[in-house]
N, C-alpha and C positions, 0 to 999 in steps of 0.2 A: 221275908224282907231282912230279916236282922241277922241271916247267916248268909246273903249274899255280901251283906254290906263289912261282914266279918273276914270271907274270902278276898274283897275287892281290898282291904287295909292291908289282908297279910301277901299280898301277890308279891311286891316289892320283896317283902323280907325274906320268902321261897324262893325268889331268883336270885339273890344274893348270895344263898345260902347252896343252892344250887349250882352255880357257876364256877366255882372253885372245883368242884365234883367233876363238871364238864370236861375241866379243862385237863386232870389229871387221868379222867376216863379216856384220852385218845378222841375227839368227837372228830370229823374231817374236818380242816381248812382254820378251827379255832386252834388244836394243841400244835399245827406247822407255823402261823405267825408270832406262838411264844416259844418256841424250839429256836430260833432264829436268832444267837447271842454274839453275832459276828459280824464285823464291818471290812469287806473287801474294796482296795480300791486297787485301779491301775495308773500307774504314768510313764508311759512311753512303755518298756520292754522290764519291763517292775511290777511286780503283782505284790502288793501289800495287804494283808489280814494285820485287824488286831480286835481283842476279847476285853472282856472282863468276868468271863466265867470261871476261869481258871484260875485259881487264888490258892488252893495250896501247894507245895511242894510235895516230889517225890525222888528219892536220887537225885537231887539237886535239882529239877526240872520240873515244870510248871507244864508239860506235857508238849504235844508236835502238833505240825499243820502239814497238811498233803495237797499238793497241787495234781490232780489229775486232769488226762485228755480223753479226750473223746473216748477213744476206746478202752482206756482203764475201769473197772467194776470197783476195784477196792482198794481201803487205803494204803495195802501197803503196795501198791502198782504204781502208785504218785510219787513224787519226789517230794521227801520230807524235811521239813526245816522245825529245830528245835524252838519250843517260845521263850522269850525273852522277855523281861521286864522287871514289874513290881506287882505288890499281891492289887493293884488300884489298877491297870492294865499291863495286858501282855501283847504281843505283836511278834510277827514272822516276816520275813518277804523272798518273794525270789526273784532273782534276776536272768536277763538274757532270756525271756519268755518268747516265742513266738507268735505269728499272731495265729487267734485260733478262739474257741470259746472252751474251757476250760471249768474245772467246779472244785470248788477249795473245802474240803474238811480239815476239824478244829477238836482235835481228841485231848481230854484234860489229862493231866497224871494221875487221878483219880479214876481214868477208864473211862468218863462219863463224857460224851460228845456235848460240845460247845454248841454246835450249829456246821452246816453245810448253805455254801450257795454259788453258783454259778456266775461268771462272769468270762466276758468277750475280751479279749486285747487285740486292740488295731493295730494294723500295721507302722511301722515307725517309718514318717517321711524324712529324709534328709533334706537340705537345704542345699540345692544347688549356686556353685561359683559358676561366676562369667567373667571374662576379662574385660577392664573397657580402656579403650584406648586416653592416653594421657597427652597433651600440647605437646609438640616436641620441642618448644621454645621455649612453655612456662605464660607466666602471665607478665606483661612489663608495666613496669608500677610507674607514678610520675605521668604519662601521656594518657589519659583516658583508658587505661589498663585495658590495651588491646594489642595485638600482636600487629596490627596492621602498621605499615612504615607511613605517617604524611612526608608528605613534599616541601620544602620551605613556600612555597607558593600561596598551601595552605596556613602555615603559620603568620606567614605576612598579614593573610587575610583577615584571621582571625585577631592577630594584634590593633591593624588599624579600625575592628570594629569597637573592640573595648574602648582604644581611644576617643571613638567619636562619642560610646555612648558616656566617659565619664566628661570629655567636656560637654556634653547635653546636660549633664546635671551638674556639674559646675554651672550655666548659666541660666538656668531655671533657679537655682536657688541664689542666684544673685540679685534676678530680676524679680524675686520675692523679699530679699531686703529693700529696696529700691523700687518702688513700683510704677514710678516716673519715667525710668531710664530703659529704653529698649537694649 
């Protein structure tokens, strides 16, 4: 009883102690998600990496990033871009990419690989023009801003109605002062 209950305290402290081990043994699928010190994005026909692995200098340089395609095997087969930065991150990009899927490795100046990962860039749509046709008159401001010609016939019309309607309120509010007087 009292060395299982010894084994069950130290189980904890064995895996702790253990997993560091793990991780620098190579295990499958644990030392490929810490190998991984890179951040690729794309926008539009621009493929951007940037690290934070690569902190010291060598020759002036903080080491290179390779854009390979499909059929390249290795890094010097990709088109290489020097890194750029501060020892806090570094970053690379290329431009005028294709579209295609593509896999970016991240070699320090130290020799020591940052990380590798894979990324797709789509194609870049353009935005199509249309012509659209314009009034060939314009808009005419002043008459109900419409292009169409009235007739004085209509304007008469419309005159003698305002007319009648302000003498209808003209005499509605007379015969509210007045309530006597029709």
């Amino acid at each position: 009883m009292r060395i299982t209950q010894t084994l069950v305290r130290s189980g904890p402290a064995v895996a702790a102690a253990v997993l560091p081990l793990a991780l620098t043994a190579g295990l499958p699928g644990v030392a490929a998600a810490a190998a991984t010190g890179i951040n690729v994005t794309t926008s539009g026909a621009t493929v951007q990496v940037t690290t934070t692995a690569c902190v010291t200098r060598a020759n002036g340089s903080m080491g290179n990033a390779s854009l390979l395609s499909s059929g390249q095997t290795n890094f010097a087969q990709g088109r290489q871009v020097t890194l750029s930065g501060t020892s806090a991150s570094q970053s690379a990009a290329w431009s005028s990419v294709t579209s295609g899927t593509y896999t970016v490795i991240v070699v320090c100046a130290d020799g020591s690989t940052a990380g590798t990962q894979s990324v797709t860039v789509s194609p870049v749509s353009t935005p199509t023009i249309s012509a659209t046709a314009s009034p060939s008159r314009g808009v005419m401001g002043g008459t109900g801003s419409t292009t169409k010609d009235y007739s004085a016939v209509t304007y008469t019309a419309g005159g003698v109605l305002v007319a009648a309607g302000l003498g209808a309120t003209v005499w509605v509010l007379r015969r509210r002062a007045k309530p006597n007087r029709l």
